[in-house]
N, C-alpha and C positions, 0 to 999 in steps of 0.2 A: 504494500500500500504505500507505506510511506518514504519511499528511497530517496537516495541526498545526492542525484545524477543533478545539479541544481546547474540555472545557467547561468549565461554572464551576470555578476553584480550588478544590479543597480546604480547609478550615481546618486549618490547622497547629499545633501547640503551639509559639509561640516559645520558651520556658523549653528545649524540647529540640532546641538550634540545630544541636547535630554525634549523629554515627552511629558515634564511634571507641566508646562506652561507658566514657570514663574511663582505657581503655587507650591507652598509647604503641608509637604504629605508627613503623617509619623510614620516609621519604619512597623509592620506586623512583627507579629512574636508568634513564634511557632512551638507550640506547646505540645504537638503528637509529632511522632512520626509521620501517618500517614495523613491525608486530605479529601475533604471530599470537593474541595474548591467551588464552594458556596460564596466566596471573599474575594474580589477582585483584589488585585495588590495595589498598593497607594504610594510605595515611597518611587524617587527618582531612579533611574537606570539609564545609562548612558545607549545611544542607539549600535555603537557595535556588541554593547552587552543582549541589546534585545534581541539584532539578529543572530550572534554567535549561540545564546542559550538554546533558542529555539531551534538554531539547526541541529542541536547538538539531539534534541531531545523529537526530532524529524527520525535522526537516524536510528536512535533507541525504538519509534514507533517501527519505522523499515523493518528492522529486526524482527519485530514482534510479529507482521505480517508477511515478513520473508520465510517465517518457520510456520506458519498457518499455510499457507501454501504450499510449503513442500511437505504436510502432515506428518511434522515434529512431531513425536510423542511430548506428553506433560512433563518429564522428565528432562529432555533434550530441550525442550523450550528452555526451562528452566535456569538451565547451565548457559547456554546461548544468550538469555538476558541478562544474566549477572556479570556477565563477562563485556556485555554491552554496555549496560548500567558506569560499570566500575569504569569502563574507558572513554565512555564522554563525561564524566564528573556528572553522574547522575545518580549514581548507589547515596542514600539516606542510613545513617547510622543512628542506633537507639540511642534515647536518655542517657539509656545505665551506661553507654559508652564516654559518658562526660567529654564529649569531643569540644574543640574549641571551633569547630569548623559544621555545630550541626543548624547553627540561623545561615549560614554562608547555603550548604546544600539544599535547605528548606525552600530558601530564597530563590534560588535557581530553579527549583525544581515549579515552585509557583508559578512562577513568572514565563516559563516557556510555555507548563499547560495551556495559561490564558491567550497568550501572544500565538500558540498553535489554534486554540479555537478561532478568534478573532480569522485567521488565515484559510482557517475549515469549515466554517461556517454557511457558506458563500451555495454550497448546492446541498441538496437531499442526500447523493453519490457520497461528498466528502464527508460529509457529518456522522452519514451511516458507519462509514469507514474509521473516521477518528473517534467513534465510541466506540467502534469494538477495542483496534487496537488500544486504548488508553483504560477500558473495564480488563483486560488481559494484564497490565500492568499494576493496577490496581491488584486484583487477587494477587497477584504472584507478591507485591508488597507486604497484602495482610495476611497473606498463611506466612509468611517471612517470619513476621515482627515478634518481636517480644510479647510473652503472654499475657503479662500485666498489664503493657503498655495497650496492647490492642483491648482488651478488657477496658480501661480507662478512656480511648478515643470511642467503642461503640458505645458508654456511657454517655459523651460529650452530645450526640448524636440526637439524644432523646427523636426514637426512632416509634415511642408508641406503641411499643409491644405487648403484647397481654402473656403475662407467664403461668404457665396451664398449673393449679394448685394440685400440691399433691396427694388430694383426694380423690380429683378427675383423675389425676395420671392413674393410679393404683385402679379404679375403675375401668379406664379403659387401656388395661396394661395389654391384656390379648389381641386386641387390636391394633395395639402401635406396634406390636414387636411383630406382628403378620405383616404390616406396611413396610417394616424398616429386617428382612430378613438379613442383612452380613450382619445385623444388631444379635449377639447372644443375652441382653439383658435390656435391660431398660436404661436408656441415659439418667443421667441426674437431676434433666430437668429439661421442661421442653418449652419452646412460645408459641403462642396460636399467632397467625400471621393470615391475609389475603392470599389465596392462593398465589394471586395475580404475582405476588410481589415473588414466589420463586417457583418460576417457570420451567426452571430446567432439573430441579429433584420433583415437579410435579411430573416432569417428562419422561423421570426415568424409574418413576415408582417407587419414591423412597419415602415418602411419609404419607400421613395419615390424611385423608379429605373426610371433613365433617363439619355441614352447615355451612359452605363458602370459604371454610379457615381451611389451613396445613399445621400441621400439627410438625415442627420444626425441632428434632435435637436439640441440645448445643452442643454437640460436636458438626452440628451442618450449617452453624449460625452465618459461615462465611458468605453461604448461598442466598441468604437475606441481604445481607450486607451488602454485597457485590451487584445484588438485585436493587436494590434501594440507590445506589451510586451511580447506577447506566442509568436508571430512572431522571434520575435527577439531572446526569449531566444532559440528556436529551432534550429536557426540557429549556436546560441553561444555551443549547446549541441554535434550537427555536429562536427565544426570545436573541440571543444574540445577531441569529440573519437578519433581523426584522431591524436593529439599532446599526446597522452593518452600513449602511446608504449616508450617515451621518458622518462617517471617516473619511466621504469623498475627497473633499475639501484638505484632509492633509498630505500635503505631498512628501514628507518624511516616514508616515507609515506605511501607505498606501504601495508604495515598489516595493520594499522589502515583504508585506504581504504577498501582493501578488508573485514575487519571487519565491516565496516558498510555498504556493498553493500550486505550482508549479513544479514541485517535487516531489510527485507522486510517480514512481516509476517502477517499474518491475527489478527482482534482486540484481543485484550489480556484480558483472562478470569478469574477469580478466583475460584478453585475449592470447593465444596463443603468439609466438614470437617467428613460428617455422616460416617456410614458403607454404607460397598457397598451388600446392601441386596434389595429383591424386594418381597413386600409383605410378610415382615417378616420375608423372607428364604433367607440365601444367594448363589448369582447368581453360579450356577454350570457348568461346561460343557455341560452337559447333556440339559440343559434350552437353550442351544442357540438355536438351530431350532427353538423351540417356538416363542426367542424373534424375532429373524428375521423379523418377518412381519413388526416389529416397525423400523425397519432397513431402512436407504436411499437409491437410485438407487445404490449408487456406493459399499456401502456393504452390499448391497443383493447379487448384482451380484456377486462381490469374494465368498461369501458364498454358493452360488449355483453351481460356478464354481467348489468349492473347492468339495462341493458334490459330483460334475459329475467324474471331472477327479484327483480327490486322491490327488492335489496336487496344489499348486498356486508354481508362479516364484516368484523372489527374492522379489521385487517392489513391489508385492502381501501382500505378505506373514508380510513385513513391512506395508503397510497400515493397514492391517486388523489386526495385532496382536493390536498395538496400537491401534485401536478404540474398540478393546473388554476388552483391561488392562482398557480403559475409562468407557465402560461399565459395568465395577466395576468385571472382573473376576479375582479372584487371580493368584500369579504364577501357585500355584499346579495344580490348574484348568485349564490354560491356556496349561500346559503342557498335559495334560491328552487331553484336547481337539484336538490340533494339533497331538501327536501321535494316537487319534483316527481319524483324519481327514486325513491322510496319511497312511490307513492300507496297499497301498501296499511296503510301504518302510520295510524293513525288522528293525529288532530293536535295531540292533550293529549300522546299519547306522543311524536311528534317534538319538540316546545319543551322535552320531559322531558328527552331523553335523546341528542339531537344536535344542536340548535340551540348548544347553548352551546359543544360541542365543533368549532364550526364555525369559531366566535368564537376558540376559544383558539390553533386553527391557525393563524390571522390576528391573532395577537398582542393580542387586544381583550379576554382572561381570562387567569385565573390566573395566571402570571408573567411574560404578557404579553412573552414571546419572539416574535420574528417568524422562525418557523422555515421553511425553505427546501426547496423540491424533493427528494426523494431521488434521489441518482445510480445510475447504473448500481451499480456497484461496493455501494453499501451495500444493492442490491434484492437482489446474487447473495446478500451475505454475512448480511443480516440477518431473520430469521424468517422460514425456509422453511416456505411452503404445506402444512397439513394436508387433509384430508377436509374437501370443501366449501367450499373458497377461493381464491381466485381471482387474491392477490397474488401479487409476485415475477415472475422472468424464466420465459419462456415456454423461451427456449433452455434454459437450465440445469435447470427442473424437469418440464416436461414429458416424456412419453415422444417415441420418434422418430414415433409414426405421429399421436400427439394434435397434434404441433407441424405435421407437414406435412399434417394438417387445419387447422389454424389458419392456414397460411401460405394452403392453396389457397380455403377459405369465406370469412375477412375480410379476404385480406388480394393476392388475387387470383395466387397465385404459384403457379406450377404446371409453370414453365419445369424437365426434369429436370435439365441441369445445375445450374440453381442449388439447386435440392435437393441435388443430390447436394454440393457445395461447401457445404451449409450444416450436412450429416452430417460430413461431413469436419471442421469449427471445431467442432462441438459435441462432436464423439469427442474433441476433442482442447483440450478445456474452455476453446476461444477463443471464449465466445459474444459478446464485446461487434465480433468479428470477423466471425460467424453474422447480427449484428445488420445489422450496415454492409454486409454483401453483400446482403442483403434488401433497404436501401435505394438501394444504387445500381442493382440491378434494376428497381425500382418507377421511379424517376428518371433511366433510361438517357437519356429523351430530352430532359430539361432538360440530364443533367450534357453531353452529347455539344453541346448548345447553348453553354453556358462553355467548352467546351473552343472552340469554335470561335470564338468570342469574345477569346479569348486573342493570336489575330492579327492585330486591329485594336487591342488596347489590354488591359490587366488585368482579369482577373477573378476573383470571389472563390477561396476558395484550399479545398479541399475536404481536410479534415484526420480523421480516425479519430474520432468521436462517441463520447462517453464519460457522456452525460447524456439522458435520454431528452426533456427541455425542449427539448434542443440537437437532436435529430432533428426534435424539431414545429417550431423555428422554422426550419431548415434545408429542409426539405421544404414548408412554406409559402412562404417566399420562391422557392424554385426554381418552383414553380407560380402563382406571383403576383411572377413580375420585373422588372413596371409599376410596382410597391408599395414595392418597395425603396428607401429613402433617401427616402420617402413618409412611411409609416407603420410605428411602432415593434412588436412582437412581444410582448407580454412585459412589460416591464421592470422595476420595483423588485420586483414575486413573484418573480423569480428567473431569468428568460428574457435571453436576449441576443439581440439582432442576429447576423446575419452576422461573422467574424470578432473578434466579442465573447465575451466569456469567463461562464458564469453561476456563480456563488457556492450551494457547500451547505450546511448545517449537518445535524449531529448528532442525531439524537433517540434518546437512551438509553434503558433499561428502566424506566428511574427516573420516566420522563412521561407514567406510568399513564394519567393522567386527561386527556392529551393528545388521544386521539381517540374521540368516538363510544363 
């Protein structure tokens, strides 16, 4: 969700360094560890403090939503955040730690959440988004903390609970311990709460439903808690779009907002360094039909499109340039390719009106960026497909019967269960999971080959694909196993090997003149 692929800075007005306006705020005091960030913050902060915190605490969210996507387990999240936490100066230390440094962290930590909402606020998409990942952060804070201490902040809280007496509970002992079976005994003590407020132990059958209440542990008290907190900040995300129209007017906050609402990118990769050759040759124009087949839903279809009718749209024509620069084609190739995939354009108009935009996706015009592959992630979320076009995810915009045409003509899938498993992620708006089932279908019998593999020695490690470079080089090497540790895939366009990571970058609305 929230990746720190962020673009060029802003210019700032130094002359206007602070955002108090003149007025004398008193500094808060921070009496818990944890927050439920009911209190906007009041004292001064310098404007590189505001945009450094917040990016700091962008990239602790990225994290949080980089391991939700490749379904982390709760454990590996875990480790993965603390390790995040601690290295953008975002770990919170308790009380009992008598640190000199815990109004410093408090501080920081306040003042990014708000300066992050203020930045997320802006659509339905991001709000949705910066509650989940920020309620993720939260629990992982409060099953953290200190026992006392968290006992003392959900006190602060006064949250209304009704504590079941322990004449009910003895009453109705046989029925909470039927509700709550990994329970051998009865808790110590339990709250009756609105179902409403914990949704997700009412989901999984863990306590007791009687009369509109849940009959709530305390040992499950976090699930209220957590539920109370996403509540709340939701509501604080509302009311703050709505106050949102009021900041037009400053032109010191207003860029570095929009500069980081602007940093929402799929995980961030590191390119391979090799040549970009395949089997010893390097990738030519002429190779592309071939490699196709190793191609994902979404650039096959542009590729077949581009077959049929001579020509892709704007939107097009940028997706796919960028995933074949990724797929290690050079300029000159990339050139030759497109004015052969457009023979009916005559050839004063292609040097007019695509040649140079071919050059500029290859960093050799205009500002001479070398901009990188689009991930999954910014194909779902960035310029969906009108009438007559052919970009974006085939899972997300297609209808169900144009997709499982597309799956059974090019892409040979026809097996009903995995149809039917691919209705089921797409009902359930997991396409980059729709995507991965379609692959391990097509590749049952390379992956069933590593797996077997695994018994005489290691073998590569087959991880949840979140880039569509990352399917072509993955589905390449699985069909060409000779080749591996041979010959490179990819490399500085944006492609990686085998348990390499590939790198995206950005391209905003601002890069008009970026394609075609």
């Amino acid at each position: 969700m929230f990746r720190q692929e962020l673009q060029k800075k802003p210019r700032i007005n130094d002359k206007k360094r602070h955002f108090g306006g003149g007025i004398n705020f008193e500094s808060l005091s921070y009496l818990h560890r944890l927050n439920f960030y009911t209190t906007p913050p009041t004292s001064e902060v310098t404007l590189d403090q505001f945009e450094q915190w917040a990016i700091h605490r962008l990239q602790v969210l990225g994290e949080i939503e980089s391991c939700l996507y490749r379904n982390k387990s709760p454990d590996e999240l875990k480790v993965a955040l603390a390790e995040e936490l601690r290295r953008r100066s975002l770990h919170l230390e308790s009380n009992s730690t008598n640190s000199t440094q815990l109004h410093e962290q408090r501080q920081k930590d306040h003042y990014s959440h708000f300066i992050l909402r203020l930045a997320f606020a802006r659509s339905e998409d991001l709000r949705r988004r910066f509650s989940k990942a920020e309620t993720v952060l939260f629990k992982y804070r409060f099953e953290s903390d200190d026992g006392s201490e968290r006992t003392k902040f959900i006190t602060s809280l006064d949250l209304n609970w009704e504590l079941v007496s322990a004449e009910e509970r003895n009453v109705l002992a046989k029925q909470l311990l039927a509700a709550t079976p990994a329970m051998k005994q009865l808790d110590e003590s339990y709250y009756k709460v609105d179902w409403e407020r914990v949704p997700d132990l009412v989901g999984r059958r863990e306590v007791l439903l009687r009369d509109g209440k849940a009959y709530v542990p305390s040992s499950q008290i976090s699930s209220i808690v957590v539920a109370e907190f996403t509540s709340r900040l939701d509501n604080a995300l509302e009311l703050t779009a709505r106050a949102l129209p009021r900041l037009d007017e400053d032109d010191r906050l207003i860029p570095i907002l929009n500069h980081l609402s602007l940093g929402f990118t799929a995980p961030e990769y590191t390119p391979s360094s090799d040549p970009s050759i395949l089997s010893g040759e390097p990738i030519t124009a002429a190779a592309i039909d071939g490699l196709s087949q190793h191609f994902p839903a979404c650039m096959l279809h542009l590729h077949r499109t581009l077959r049929q009718d001579r020509h892709l749209k704007h939107f097009g024509r940028l997706q796919y340039t960028l995933f074949l620069k990724g797929v290690g084609l050079s300029v000159e190739e990339a050139i030759t390719f497109w004015r052969t995939a457009f023979s009916n354009t005559p050839e004063d108009q292609f040097n007019k009106e695509y040649r140079y935009n071919v050059r500029h996706a290859y960093g050799l015009e205009g500002g001479r960026k070398g901009y990188r592959a689009k991930s999954c992630q910014q194909i779902l979320l960035e310029h969906p497909p009108g009438t007559g076009e052919a970009h974006g995810c085939p899972y997300r915009h297609f209808s169900l019967d144009n997709l499982n045409a597309l799956l059974a003509r090019q892409m040979d899938i026809t097996d009903p269960a995995v149809l039917r498993g691919v209705k089921q992620d797409v009902e359930a708006t997991k396409y980059h999971m729709a995507c991965n089932r379609v692959f391990e279908y097509a590749h049952k019998e390379e992956l069933k080959r590593e797996k077997e593999k695994e018994r005489s020695g290691p073998a590569p490690v087959f991880v949840t694909m979140t880039h569509p470079n990352e399917y072509f080089v993955r589905s390449w090497e699985l069909k060409n196993p000779d080749a591996i540790g041979v010959a490179a895939v990819g490399g500085g366009a944006g492609t990686r090997r085998a348990g390499e990571r590939v790198e995206v970058d950005m391209i905003s609305a601002g890069d008009g003149d970026m394609m075609m």
